[in-house]
C-alpha positions in Angstrom: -18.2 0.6 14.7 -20.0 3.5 15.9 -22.4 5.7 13.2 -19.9 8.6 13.8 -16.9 6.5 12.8 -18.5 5.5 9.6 -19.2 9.0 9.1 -16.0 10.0 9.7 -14.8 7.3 7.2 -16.7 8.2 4.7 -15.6 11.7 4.7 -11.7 10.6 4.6 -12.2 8.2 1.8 -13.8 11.4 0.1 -10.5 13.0 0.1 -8.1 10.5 -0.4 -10.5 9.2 -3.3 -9.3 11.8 -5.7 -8.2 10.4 -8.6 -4.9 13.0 -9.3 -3.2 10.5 -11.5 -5.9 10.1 -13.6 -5.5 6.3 -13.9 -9.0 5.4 -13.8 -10.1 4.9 -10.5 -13.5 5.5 -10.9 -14.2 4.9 -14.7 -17.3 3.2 -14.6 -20.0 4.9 -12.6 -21.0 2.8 -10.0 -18.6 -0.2 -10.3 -15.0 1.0 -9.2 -12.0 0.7 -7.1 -13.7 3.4 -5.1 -17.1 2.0 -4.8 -15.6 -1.4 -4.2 -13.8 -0.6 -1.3 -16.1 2.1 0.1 -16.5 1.5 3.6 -12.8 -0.4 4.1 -11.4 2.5 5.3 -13.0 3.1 8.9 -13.2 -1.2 9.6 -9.5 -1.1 9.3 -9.0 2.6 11.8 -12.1 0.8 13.8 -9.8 -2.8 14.1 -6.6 -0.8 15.1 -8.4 1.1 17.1 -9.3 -1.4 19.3 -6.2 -3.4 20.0 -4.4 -3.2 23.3 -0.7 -3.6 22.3 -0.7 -4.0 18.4 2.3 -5.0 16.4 2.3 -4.0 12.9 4.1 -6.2 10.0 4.2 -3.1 7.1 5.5 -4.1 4.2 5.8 -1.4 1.3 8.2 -0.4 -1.7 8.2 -0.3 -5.2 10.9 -0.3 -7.9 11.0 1.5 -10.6 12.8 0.4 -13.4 13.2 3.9 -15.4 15.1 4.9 -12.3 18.7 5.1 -12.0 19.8 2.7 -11.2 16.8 0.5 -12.2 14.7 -0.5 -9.3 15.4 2.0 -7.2 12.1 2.6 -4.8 9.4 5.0 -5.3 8.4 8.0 -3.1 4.8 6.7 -2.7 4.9 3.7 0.1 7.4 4.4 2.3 6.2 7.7 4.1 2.7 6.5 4.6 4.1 3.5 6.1 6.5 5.4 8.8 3.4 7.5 9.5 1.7 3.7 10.5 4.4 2.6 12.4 4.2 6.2 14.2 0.9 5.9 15.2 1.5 2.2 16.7 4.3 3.8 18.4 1.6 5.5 19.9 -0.8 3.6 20.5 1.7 1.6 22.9 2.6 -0.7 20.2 5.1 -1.4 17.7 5.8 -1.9 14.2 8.0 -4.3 11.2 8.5 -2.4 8.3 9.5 -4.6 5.6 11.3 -3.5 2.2 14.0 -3.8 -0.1 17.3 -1.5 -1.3 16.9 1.7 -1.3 13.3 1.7 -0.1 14.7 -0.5 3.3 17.6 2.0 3.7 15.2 5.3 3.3 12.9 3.2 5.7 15.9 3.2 8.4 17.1 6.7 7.8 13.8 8.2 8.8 13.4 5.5 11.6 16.7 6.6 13.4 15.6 10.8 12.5 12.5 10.0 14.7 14.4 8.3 17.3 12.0 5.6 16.7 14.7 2.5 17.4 13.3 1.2 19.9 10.0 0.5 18.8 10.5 0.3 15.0 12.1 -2.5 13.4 13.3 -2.3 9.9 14.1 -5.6 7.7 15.7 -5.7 4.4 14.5 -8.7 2.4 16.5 -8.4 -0.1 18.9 -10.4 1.9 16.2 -13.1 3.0 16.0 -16.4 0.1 13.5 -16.6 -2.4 12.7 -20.4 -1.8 11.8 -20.1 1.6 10.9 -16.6 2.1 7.6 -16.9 3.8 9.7 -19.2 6.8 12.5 -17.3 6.7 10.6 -13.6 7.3 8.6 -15.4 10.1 11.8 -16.4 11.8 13.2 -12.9 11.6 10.5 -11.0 12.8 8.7 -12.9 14.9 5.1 -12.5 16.4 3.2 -9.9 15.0 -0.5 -8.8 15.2 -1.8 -7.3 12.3 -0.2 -7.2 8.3 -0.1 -4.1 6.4 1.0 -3.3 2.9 1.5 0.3 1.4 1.9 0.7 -2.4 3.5 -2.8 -2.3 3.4 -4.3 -6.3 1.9 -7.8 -5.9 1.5 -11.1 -8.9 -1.3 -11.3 -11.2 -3.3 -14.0 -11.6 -2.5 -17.5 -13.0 -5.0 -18.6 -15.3 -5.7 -21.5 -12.2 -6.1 -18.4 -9.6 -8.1 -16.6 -12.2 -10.6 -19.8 -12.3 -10.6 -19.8 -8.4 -11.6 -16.0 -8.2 -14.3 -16.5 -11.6 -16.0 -19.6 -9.8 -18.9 -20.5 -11.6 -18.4 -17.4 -14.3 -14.9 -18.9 -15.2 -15.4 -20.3 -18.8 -17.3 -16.9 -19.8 -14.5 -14.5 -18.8 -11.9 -17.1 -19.7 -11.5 -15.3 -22.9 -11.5 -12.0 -22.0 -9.2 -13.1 -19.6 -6.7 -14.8 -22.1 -6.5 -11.4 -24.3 -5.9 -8.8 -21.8 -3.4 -11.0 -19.9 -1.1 -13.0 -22.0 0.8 -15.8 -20.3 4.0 -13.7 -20.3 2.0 -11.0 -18.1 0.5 -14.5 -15.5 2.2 -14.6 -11.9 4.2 -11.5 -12.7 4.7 -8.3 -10.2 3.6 -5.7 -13.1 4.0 -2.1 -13.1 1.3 0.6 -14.4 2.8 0.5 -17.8 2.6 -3.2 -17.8 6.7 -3.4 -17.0 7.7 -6.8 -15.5 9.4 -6.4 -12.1 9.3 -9.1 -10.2 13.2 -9.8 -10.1 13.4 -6.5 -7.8 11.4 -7.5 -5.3 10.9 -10.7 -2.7 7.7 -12.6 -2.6 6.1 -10.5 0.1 2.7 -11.8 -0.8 3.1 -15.3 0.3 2.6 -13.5 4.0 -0.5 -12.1 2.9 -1.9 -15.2 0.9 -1.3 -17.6 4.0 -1.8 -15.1 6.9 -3.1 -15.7 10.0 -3.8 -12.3 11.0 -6.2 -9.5 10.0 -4.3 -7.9 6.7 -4.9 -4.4 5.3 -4.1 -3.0 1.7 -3.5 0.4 0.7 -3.2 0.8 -2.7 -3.6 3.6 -6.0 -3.6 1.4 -9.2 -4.8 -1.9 -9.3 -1.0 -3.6 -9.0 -0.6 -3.7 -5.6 -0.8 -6.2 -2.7 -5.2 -5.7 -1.4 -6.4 -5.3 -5.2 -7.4 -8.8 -5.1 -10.0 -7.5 -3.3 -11.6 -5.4 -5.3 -12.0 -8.3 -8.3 -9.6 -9.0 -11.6 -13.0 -7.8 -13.7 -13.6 -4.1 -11.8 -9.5 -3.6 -12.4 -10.1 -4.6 -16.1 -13.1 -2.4 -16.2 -11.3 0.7 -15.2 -7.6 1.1 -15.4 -6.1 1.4 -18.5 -4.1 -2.2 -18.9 -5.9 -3.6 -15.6 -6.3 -7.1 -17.0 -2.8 -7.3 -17.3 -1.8 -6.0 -14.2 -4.5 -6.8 -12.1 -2.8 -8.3 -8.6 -4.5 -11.2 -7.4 -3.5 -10.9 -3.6 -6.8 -10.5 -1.4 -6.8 -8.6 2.2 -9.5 -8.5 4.4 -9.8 -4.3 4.2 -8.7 -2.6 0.6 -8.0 0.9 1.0 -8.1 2.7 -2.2 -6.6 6.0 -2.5 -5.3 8.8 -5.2 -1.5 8.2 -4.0 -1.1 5.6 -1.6 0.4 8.1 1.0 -2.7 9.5 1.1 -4.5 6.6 2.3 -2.1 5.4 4.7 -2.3 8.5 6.1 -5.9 9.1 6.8 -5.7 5.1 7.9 -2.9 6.6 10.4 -4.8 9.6 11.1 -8.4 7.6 11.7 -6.7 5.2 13.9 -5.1 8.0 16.1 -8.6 9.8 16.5 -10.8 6.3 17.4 -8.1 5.3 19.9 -8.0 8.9 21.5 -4.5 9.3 20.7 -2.7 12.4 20.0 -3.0 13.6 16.1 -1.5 13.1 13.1 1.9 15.2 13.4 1.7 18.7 11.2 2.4 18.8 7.5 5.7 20.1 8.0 7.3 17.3 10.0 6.0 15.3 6.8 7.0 17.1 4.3 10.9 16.9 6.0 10.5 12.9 6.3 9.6 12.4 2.9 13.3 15.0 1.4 14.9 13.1 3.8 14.0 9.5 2.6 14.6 10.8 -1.1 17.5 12.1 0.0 19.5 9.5 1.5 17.3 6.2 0.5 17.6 7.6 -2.4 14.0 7.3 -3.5 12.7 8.0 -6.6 9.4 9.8 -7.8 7.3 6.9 -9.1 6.0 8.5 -12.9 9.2 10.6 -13.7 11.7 8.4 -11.9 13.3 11.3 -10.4 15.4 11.8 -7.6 13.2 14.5 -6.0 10.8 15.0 -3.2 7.7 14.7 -5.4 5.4 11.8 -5.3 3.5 9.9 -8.2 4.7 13.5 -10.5 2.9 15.7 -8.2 5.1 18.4 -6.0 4.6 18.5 -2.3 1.5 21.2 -2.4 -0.9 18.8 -3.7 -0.1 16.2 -1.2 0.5 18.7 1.6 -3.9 19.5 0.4 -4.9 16.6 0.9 -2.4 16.0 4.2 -4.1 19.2 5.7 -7.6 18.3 5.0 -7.2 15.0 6.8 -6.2 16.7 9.6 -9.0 18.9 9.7 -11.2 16.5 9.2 -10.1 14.4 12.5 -10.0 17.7 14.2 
């Protein structure tokens, strides 16, 4: 990883970093999601960067269950993973994205837009079994070389994976522990306002927990797939409810982001600019992918459960910003 990579990664995680949600992402000055993961960013662009013929397993969607109907996906997942699979695309690669319902079927649409069939597969787990998921995913999508997920809701901890992660600190944040996560909110896929919705989705973290192959979070909460990462106590620290939903699943690069668009695209973006590939394509192109996917997924927007183009209740401007200034900066 060369100086001028770090530098450029530092840069991009200073614009996705804004915290436009205000859900606490930097709460505690000094000890954060931010500061926790600073530096994640560019070792994931710098470890894409350098394979030959990558094949990406990108898993991503998130129901919301104040949509109708309930569980319908969010707007905030799907488009930063389709900008991921673009850029293995070109890189010479090739990408899995993984999903369910609506979020699988917006996933497809924008696939067969970009006349990206060929390289792009898309599999709907909803129809895989819960009991042997993990097998049954490998089976259906064979070899891959790296494992992504993008605003993908993951379990919290049990109070045995809690001890695991506490080590030798266990029986002093046991306690605290107990109170901000009672045993009807353990091993549950949680969403920001503590809502349990783990019947909407398949166990896509099983991949992660037993993976043999370098794994990448890109997350905006605390909830998601990677936020193992950053530690149960920093998440309790700083989001509002973060004992409780704190996800327990670990990857070995956490991106943290504002919305999680925004950090797969500057992962997307980085990537592109360390292989010497062509750019990120304009803002326009992505604004169109995203009214398409909420279109004809549907999707949903994740904090008014809308079915509109807007992401995490912000319209496209503010994301169409921070879109532009990634760009710039790769420039």
């Amino acid at each position: 990883m060369t100086e001028a990579a770090q530098k450029l990664g530092t840069i991009l995680e200073g614009i996705i970093g804004v915290d436009a949600g205000g859900r606490g992402l930097a709460r505690v000055p000094g000890r954060n999601l931010l500061t926790n993961s600073s530096g994640h960013l560019c070792q994931a662009g710098s470890l894409l960067a350098q394979s030959s013929s990558p094949c990406l397993l990108i898993v991503t969607g998130f129901p919301i269950l104040a949509a109708d109907p309930p569980g319908t996906g969010e707007t905030d997942g799907p488009p930063g993973a389709i900008a991921l699979a673009r850029s293995a695309v070109a890189a010479g690669g090739r990408a899995i994205l993984a999903s369910e319902g609506s979020s699988a079927r917006a996933l497809a649409v924008a696939i067969t837009h970009l006349r990206l069939k060929d390289s792009v597969t898309v599999v709907d787990m909803a129809g895989l079994p819960q009991g042997d998921f993990e097998g049954a995913m490998r089976r259906r999508v064979g070899k891959f070389t790296h494992l992504v997920a993008v605003e993908r809701v993951g379990p919290t901890h049990s109070e045995s994976t809690f001890s695991t992660w506490a080590g030798s600190e266990f029986e002093n944040l046991l306690p605290e522990f107990r109170k901000a996560a009672p045993p009807e909110a353990r091993e549950r896929c949680l969403s920001m306002r503590g809502l349990d919705v783990t019947g909407h989705v398949r166990p896509a973290h099983f991949l992660f927990e037993k993976a043999d192959v370098p794994t990448i979070g890109i997350g905006d909460g605390g909830n998601e797939i990677g936020m193992g990462t950053i530690g149960w106590d920093v998440i309790h620290q700083n989001i509002p409810q973060g004992g409780r939903i704190a996800c327990r699943v670990a990857t070995q690069h956490t991106i943290v982001a504002g919305v999680s668009n925004w950090g797969a695209w500057a992962l997307a973006g980085l990537w592109r600019k360390l292989a010497g590939i062509p750019p990120l394509p304009g803002v326009r192109e992505e604004s169109d992918i995203l009214e398409l996917m909420a279109r004809e997924g549907p999707l949903v927007d994740g904090v008014t459960g809308r079915r509109l183009a807007t992401v995490d209740g912000l319209a496209w401007y503010h994301h169409a910003r921070v879109y532009c200034q990634i760009v710039e900066a790769l420039r």
